[in-house]
C-alpha positions as CSV (number, residue, x, y, z in Angstrom):
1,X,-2.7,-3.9,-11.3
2,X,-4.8,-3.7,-8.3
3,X,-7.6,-2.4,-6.6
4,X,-7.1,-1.4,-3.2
5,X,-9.2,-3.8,-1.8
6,X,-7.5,-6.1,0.6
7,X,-8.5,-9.5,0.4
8,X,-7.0,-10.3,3.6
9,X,-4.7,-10.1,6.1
10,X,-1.6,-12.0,6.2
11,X,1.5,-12.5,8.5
12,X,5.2,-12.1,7.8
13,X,6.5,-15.7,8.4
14,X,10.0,-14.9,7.7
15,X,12.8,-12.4,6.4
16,X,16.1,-13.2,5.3
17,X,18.8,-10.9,4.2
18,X,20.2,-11.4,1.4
19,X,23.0,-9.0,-0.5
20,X,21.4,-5.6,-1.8
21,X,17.8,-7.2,-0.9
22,X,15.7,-10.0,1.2
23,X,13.6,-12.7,0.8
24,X,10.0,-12.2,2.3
25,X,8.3,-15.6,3.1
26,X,4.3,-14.3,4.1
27,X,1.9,-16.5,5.3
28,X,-2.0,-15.6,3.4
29,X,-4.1,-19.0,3.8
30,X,-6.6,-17.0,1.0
31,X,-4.0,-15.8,-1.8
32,X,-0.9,-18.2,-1.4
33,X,-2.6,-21.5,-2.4
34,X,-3.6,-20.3,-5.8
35,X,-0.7,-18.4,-6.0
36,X,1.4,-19.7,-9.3
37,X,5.9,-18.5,-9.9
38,X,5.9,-15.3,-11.4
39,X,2.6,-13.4,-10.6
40,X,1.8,-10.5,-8.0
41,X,0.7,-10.2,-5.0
42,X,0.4,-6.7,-3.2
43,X,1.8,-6.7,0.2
44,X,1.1,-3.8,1.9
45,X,0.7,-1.6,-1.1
46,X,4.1,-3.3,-3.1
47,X,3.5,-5.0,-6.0
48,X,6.1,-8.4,-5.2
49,X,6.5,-11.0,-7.6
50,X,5.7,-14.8,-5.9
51,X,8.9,-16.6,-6.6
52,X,7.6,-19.9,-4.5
53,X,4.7,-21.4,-3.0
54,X,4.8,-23.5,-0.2
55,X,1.3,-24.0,1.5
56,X,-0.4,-21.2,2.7
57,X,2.9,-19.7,2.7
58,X,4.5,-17.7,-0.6
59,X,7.8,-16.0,-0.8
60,X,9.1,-12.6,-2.9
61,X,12.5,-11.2,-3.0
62,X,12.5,-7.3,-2.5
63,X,15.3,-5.4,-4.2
64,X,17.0,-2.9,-1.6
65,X,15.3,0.2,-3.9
66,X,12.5,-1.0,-2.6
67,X,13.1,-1.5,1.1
68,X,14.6,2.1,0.7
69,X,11.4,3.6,-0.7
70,X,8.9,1.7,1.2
71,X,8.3,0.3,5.1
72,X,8.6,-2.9,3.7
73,X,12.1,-2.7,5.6
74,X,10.8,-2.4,9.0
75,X,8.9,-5.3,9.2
76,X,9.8,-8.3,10.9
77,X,8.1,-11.9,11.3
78,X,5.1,-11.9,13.2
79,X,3.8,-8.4,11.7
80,X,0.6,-8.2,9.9
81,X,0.0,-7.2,6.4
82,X,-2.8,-6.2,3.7
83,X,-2.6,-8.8,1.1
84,X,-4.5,-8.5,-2.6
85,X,-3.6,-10.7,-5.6
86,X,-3.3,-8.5,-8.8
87,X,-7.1,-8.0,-10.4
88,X,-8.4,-10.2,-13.9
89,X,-9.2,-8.1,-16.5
90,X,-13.0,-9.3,-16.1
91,X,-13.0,-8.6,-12.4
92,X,-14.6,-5.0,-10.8
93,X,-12.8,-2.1,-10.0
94,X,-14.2,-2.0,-6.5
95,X,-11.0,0.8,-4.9
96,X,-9.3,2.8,-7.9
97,X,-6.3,1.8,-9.8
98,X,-4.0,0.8,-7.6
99,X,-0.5,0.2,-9.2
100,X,1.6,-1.4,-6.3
101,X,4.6,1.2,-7.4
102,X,5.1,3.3,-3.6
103,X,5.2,6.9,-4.3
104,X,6.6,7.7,-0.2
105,X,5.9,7.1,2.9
106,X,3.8,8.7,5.7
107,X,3.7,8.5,9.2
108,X,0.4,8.2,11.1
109,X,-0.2,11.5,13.1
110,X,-3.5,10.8,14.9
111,X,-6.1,8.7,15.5
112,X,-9.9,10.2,16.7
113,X,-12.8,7.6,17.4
114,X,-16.2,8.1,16.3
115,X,-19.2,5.8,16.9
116,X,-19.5,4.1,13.8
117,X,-16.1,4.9,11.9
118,X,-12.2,6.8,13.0
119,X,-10.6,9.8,11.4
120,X,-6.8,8.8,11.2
121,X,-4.4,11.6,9.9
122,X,-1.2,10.9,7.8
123,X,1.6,12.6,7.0
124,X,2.3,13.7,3.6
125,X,6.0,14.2,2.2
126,X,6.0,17.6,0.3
127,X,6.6,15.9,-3.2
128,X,3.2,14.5,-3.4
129,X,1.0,16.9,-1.6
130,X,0.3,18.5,-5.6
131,X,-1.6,14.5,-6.2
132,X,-3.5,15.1,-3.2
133,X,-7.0,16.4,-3.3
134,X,-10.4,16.0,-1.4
135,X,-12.5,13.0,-2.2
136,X,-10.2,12.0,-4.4
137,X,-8.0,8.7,-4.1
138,X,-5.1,6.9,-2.5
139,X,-3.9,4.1,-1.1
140,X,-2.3,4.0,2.1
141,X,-0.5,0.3,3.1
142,X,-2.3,-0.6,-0.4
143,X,-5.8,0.3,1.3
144,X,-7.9,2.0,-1.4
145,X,-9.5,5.0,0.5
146,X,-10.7,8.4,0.1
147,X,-9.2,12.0,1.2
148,X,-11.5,13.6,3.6
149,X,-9.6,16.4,4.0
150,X,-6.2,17.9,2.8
151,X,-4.1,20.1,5.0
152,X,-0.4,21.6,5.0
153,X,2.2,18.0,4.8
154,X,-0.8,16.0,5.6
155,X,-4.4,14.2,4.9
156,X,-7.0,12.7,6.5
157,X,-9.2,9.3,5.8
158,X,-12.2,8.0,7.7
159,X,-12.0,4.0,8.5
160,X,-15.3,2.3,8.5
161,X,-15.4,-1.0,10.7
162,X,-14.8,-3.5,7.9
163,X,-11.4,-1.5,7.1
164,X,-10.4,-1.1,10.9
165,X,-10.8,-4.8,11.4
166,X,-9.7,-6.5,8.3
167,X,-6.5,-4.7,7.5
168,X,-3.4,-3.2,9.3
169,X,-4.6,0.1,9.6
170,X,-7.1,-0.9,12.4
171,X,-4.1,-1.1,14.8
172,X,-1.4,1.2,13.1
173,X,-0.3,3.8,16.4
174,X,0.9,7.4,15.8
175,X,4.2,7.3,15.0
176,X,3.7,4.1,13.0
177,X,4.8,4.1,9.1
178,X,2.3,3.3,6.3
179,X,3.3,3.5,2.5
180,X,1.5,5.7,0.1
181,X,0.6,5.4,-3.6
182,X,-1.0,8.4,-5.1
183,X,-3.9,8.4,-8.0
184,X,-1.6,7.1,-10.8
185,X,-4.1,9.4,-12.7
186,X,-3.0,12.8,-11.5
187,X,0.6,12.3,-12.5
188,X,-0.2,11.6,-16.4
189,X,-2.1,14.6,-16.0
190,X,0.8,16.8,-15.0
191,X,3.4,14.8,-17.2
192,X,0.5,15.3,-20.3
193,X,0.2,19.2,-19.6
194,X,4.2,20.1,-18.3
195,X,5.9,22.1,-21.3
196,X,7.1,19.7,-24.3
197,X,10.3,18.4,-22.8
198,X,9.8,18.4,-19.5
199,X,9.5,16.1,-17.0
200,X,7.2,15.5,-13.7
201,X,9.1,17.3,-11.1
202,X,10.2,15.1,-8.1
């Protein structure tokens, strides 16, 4: 589990395809280090499992469901991205629960500059707009943030300075994809009040 709370921003070193997936080789000089075989690291809102560490460098294999599902397949070395290590039990919840499980992706529509913060809009793929609500949570590129407003197939956030400077979304363009993860909350909800014997509708 994480929080949304980015603990710092990394670099793709390297990709290499493999059959059905690739191998993902970031460099994060904070989170590799400590990094141990078989734990998670968030990278860009996608729970990966660490399957070496080589200096400030780890590497994770991504299964092609999951370059399907997220934009972890667009990215190429050189690219920036939001790394957290998954949270200790006796840690604080500082975003929300943040699972690392992508529900879609969004595309960023706009940006609009304020003095002290930016108003970015992001697409949202008609399947999750019912998890959606004002001042409520998500994660976008595994940034915990908080709906300003909801409007028909899309949302806004505001970015204060520490978020527009210390992960990707201070330099994502219109047009650029981000990944999204809904409040894990809101689909128990629906799954807890749907008719015995049905499911959560996709």
């Amino acid at each position: 589990m994480f929080t949304g709370i980015v603990e710092e921003l990394g670099e793709i070193a390297a990709v290499e395809a493999l059959p059905d997936a690739a191998r993902f080789s970031v460099r994060g000089p904070a989170v590799a280090p400590g990094a141990r075989h078989g734990e998670s690291i968030s990278v860009n809102g996608v729970c990966l499992t660490v399957v070496a560490v080589e200096g400030e460098t780890f590497t994770a294999d991504v299964m092609k469901e999951t370059l399907d599902r997220s934009s972890l397949g667009a990215l190429t070395p050189g690219d920036p991205v939001n790394l957290e290590r998954a949270v200790r039990a006796d840690q604080r919840l500082g975003g929300h629960i943040v699972q690392g499980h992508v529900d879609g992706t969004g595309v960023v529509l706009a940006r609009e500059p304020a003095e002290h913060w930016e108003i970015v809009r992001v697409s949202l793929p008609a399947e999750l707009d019912r998890y959606v609500v004002e001042k409520g949570s998500i994660a976008v590129d595994g940034v915990s943030l908080t709906v300003a407003a909801v409007e028909p197939g899309a949302f806004a956030v505001s970015l204060i300075p520490t978020t527009l400077g210390l992960t990707t979304l201070g330099s994502k363009k219109p047009g650029d994809p981000v990944n999204l993860e809904v409040d894990v909350i809101a689909k128990y909800v629906e799954k807890l009040l749907a008719p015995r014997g049905q499911g959560v509708a996709s």
